[in-house]
C-alpha positions as CSV (number, residue, x, y, z in Angstrom):
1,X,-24.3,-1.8,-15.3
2,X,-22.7,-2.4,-11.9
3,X,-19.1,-2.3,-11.8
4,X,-17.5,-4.0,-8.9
5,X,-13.8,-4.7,-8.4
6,X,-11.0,-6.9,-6.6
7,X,-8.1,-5.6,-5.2
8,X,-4.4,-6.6,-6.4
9,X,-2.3,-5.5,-2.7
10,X,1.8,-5.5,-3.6
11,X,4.8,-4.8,-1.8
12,X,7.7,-3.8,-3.8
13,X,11.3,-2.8,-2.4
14,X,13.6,-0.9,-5.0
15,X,17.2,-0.9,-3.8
16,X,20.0,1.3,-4.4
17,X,20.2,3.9,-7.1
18,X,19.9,1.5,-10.2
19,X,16.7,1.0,-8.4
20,X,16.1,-2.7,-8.9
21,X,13.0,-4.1,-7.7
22,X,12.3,-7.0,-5.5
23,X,8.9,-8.0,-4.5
24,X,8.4,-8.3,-1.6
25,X,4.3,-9.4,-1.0
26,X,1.5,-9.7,-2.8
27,X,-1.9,-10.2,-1.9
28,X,-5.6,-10.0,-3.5
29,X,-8.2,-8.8,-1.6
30,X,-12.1,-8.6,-2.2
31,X,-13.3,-5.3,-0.7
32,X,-11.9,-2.0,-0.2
33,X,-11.4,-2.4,4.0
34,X,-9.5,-6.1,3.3
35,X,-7.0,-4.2,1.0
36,X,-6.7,-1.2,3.5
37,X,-6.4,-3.8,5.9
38,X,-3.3,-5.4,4.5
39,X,-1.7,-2.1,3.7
40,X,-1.5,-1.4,6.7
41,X,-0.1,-4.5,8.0
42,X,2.9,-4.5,5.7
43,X,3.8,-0.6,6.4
44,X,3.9,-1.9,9.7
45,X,5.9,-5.2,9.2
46,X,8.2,-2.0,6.8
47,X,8.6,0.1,9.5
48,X,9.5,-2.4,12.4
49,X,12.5,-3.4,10.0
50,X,13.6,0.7,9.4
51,X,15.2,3.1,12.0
52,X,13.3,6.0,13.8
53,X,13.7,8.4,11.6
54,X,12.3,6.6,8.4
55,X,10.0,5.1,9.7
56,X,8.1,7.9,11.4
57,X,5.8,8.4,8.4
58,X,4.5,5.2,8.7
59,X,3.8,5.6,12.1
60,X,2.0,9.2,11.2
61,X,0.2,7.2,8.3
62,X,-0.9,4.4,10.2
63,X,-2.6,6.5,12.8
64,X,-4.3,8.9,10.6
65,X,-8.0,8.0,9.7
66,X,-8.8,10.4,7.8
67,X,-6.1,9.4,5.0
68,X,-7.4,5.8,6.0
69,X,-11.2,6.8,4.3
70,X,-9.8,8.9,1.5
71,X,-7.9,5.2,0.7
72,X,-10.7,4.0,1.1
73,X,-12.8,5.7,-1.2
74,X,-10.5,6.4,-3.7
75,X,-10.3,2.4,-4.1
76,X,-14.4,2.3,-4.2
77,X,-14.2,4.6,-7.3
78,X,-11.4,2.3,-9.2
79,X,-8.3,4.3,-8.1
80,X,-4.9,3.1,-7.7
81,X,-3.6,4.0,-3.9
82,X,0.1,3.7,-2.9
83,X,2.3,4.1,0.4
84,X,5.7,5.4,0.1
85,X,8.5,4.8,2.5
86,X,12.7,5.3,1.8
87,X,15.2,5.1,3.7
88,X,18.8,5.8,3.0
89,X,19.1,2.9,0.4
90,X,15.9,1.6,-0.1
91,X,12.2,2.9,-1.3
92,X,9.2,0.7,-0.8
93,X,6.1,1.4,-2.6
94,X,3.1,-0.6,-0.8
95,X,0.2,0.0,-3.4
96,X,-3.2,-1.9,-4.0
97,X,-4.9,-1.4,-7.3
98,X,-8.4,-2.4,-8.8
99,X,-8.9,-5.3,-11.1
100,X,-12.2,-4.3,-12.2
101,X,-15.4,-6.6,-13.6
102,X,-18.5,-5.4,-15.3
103,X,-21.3,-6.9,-13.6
C-alpha cells in the first residue's frame, strides 16, 4: 500500500504573553515543493513586516537550501515541519503538516 499525502500550510501569530493566537494564513498544498513553496513566501511577507534584527533568521532560513531539502524530505516521509520567528511581542509559527491517504 502506497501512502501519499496533502499538505495543510498555516500561519499562526501568538501575541503577547497570554499567548493568544490569531491565524493569520492557511493554505493546502498537493506536493511537498508547493508547500515549501508557500512557506517560504509567508516567512517572507513575516519578515518584510519585522525589524532587522528579528527578521534576520528568516532571511538566513530563506537562503539556506540545504534546510530547504531536509523540509523537504521530512514532509515526503509524513513529518510535521515548522518555522519560528519572535519578535519582542509576537511569535509566529509558519508550519505545514501532512494530511495523509492510503492509496
Amino acid at each position: 500500500m502506497l501512502t501519499l499525502f496533502n499538505y495543510w500550510c498555516e500561519a499562526v501569530a501568538h501575541v503577547g504573553e497570554s499567548g493568544s493566537a490569531h491565524l493569520l494564513s492557511t493554505q493546502p498544498a498537493s506536493t511537498p515543493r508547493l508547500a515549501l513553496r508557500w512557506l517560504r513566501g509567508r516567512v517572507r511577507d513575516v519578515a518584510d513586516q519585522l525589524d532587522s534584527a528579528p527578521a534576520r533568521p528568516a532571511s538566513h532560513w530563506l537562503e539556506d537550501q540545504v534546510e530547504h531539502e531536509r523540509a523537504l524530505s521530512a514532509l515526503a516521509a509524513g513529518e510535521t515541519y515548522a518555522f519560528i520567528l519572535a519578535d519582542d511581542t509576537t511569535r509566529y509559527v509558519l508550519s505545514v503538516r501532512p494530511i495523509g491517504t492510503a492509496r
